[in-house]
BALOBA-1460 file (C-alpha; in Angstrom, 3 decimals):
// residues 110
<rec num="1" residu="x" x="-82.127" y="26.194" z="16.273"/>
<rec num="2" residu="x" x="-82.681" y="25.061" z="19.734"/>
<rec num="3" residu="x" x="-84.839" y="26.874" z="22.448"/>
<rec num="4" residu="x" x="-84.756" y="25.642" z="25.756"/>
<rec num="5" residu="x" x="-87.505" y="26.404" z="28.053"/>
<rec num="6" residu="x" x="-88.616" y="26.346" z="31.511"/>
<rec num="7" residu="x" x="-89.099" y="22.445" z="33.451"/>
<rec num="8" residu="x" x="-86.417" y="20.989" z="31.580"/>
<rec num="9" residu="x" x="-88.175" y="21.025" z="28.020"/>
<rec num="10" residu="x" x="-86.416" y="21.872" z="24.525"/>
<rec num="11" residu="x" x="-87.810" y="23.053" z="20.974"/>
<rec num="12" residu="x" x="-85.588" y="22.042" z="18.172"/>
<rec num="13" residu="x" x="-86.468" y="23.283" z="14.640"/>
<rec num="14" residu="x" x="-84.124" y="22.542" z="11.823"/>
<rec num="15" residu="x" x="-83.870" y="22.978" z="8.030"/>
<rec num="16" residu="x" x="-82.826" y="19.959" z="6.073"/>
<rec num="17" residu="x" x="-81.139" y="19.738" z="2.402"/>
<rec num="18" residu="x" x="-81.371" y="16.134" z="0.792"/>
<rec num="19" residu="x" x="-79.846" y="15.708" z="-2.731"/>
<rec num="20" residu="x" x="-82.703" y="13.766" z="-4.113"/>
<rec num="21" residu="x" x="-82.638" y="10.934" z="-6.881"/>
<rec num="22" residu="x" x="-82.203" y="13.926" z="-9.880"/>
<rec num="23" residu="x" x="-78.840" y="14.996" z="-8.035"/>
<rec num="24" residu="x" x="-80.877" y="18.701" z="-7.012"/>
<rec num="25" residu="x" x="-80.984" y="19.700" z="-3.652"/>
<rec num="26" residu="x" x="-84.143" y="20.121" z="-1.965"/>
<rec num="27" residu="x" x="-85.163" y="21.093" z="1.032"/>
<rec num="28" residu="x" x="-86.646" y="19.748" z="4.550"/>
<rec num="29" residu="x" x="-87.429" y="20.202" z="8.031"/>
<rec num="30" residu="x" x="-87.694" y="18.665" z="11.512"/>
<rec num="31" residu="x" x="-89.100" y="19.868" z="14.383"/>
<rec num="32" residu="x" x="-88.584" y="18.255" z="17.571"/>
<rec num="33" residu="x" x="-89.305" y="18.451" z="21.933"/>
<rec num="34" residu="x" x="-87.260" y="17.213" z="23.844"/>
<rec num="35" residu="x" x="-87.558" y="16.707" z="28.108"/>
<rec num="36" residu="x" x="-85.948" y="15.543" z="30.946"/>
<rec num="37" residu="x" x="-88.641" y="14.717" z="33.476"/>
<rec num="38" residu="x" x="-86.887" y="13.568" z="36.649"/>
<rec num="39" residu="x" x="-83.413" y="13.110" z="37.035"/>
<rec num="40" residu="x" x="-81.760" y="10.131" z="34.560"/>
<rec num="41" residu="x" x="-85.042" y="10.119" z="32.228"/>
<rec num="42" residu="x" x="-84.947" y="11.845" z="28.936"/>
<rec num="43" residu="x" x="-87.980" y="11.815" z="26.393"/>
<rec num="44" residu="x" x="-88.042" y="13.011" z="22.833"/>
<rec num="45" residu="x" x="-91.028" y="13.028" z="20.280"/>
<rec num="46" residu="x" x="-90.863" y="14.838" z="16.692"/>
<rec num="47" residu="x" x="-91.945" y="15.354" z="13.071"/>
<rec num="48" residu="x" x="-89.560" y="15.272" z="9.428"/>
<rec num="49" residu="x" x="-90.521" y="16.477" z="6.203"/>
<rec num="50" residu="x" x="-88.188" y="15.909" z="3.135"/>
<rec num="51" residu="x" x="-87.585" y="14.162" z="0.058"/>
<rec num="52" residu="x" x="-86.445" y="10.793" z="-0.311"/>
<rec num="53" residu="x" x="-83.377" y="10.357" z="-0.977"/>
<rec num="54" residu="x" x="-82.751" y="6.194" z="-1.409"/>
<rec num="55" residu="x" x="-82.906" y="4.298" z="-4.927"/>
<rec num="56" residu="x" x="-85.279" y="1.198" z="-4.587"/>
<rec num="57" residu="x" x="-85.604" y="-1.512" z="-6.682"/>
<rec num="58" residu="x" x="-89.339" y="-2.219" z="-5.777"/>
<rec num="59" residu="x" x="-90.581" y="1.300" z="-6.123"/>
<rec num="60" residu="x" x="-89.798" y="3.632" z="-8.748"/>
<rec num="61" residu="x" x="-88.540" y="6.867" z="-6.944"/>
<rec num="62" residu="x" x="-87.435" y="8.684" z="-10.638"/>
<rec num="63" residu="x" x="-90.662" y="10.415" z="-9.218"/>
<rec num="64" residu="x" x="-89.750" y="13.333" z="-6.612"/>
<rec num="65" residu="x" x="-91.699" y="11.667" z="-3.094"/>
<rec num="66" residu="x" x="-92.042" y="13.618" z="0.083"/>
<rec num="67" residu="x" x="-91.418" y="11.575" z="3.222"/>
<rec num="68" residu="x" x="-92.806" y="12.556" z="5.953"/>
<rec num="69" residu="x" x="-92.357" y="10.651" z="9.799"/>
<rec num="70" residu="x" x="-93.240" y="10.948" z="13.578"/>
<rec num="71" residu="x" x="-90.541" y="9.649" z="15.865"/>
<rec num="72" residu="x" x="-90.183" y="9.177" z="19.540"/>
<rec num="73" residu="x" x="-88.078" y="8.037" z="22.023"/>
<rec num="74" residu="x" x="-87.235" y="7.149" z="26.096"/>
<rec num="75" residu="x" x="-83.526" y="7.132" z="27.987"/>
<rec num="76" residu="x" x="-82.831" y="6.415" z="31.698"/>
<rec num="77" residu="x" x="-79.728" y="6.678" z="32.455"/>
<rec num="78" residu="x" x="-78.653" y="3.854" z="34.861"/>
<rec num="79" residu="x" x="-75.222" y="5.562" z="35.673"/>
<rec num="80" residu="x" x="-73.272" y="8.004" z="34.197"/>
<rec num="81" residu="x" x="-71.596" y="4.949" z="32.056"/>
<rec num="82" residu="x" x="-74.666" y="3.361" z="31.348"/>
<rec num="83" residu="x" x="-78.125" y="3.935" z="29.458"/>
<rec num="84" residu="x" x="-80.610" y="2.497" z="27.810"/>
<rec num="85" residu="x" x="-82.961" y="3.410" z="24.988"/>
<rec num="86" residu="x" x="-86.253" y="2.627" z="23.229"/>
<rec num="87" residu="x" x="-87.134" y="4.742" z="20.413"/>
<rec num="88" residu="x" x="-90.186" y="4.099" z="17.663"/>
<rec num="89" residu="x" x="-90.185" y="5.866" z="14.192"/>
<rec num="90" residu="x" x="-93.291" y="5.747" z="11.331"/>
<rec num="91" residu="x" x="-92.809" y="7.140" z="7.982"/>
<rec num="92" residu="x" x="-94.658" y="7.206" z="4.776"/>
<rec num="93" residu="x" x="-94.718" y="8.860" z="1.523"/>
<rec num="94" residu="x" x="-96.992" y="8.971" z="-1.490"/>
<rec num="95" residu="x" x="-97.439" y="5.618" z="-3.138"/>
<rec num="96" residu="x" x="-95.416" y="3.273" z="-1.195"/>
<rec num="97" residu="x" x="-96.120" y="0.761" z="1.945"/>
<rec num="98" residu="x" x="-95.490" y="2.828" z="5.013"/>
<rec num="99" residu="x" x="-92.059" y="1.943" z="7.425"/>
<rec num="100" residu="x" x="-91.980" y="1.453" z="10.770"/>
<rec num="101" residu="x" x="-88.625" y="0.992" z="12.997"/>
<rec num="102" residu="x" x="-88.462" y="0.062" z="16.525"/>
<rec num="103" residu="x" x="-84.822" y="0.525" z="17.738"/>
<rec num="104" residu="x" x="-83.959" y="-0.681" z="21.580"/>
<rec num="105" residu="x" x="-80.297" y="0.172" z="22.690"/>
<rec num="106" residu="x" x="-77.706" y="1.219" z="25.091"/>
<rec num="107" residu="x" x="-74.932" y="3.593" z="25.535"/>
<rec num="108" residu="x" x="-71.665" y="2.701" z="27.774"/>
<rec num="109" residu="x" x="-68.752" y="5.852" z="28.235"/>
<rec num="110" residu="x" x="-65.755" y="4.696" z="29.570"/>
């Protein structure tokens, strides 16, 4: 579900369903704002809850885990071809090293 609001702001909230290592379904959710603060700029900054759902051999994950992460994120659109973006994501769950991920891209249409 997606609300938008006045100055160019949005409220996402959505349910997820993960089929965790036991083959059951279980349940999630994300919440997320996103904004477009001048023209060609867009932001977004949220928050995930879920289960993990990703065998490791270093961990033992036989043991239902919550993962939880913050994310955020910049665009500017250069032209409407051309954009580039820098987004940043930490995650963590009970007894295992937290993750990090710094992704840096761009999008061409043509």
């Amino acid at each position: 579900m997606t609300q938008y609001t006045t100055h160019r702001v949005a409220v996402t909230a959505k349910g997820l369903a993960t089929r965790n290592l036991n083959d059951r379904w279980t349940h999630g959710w994300l919440a997320q704002l996103e904004g477009e603060p001048a023209d060609h700029w867009r932001w977004h900054a949220g928050y995930a809850d879920t289960t993990e759902s990703l065998s490791s051999t270093v961990f033992d994950f036989t043991v239902a885990r919550r993962t939880r992460a913050v994310f955020a994120g910049v665009y500017y659109e250069f032209s409407p071809a051309f954009g580039l973006r820098f987004d940043l994501t930490h995650e963590w769950s009970a007894g295992t090293p937290d993750r990090n991920a710094c992704h840096a891209g761009f999008t061409t249409r043509f």
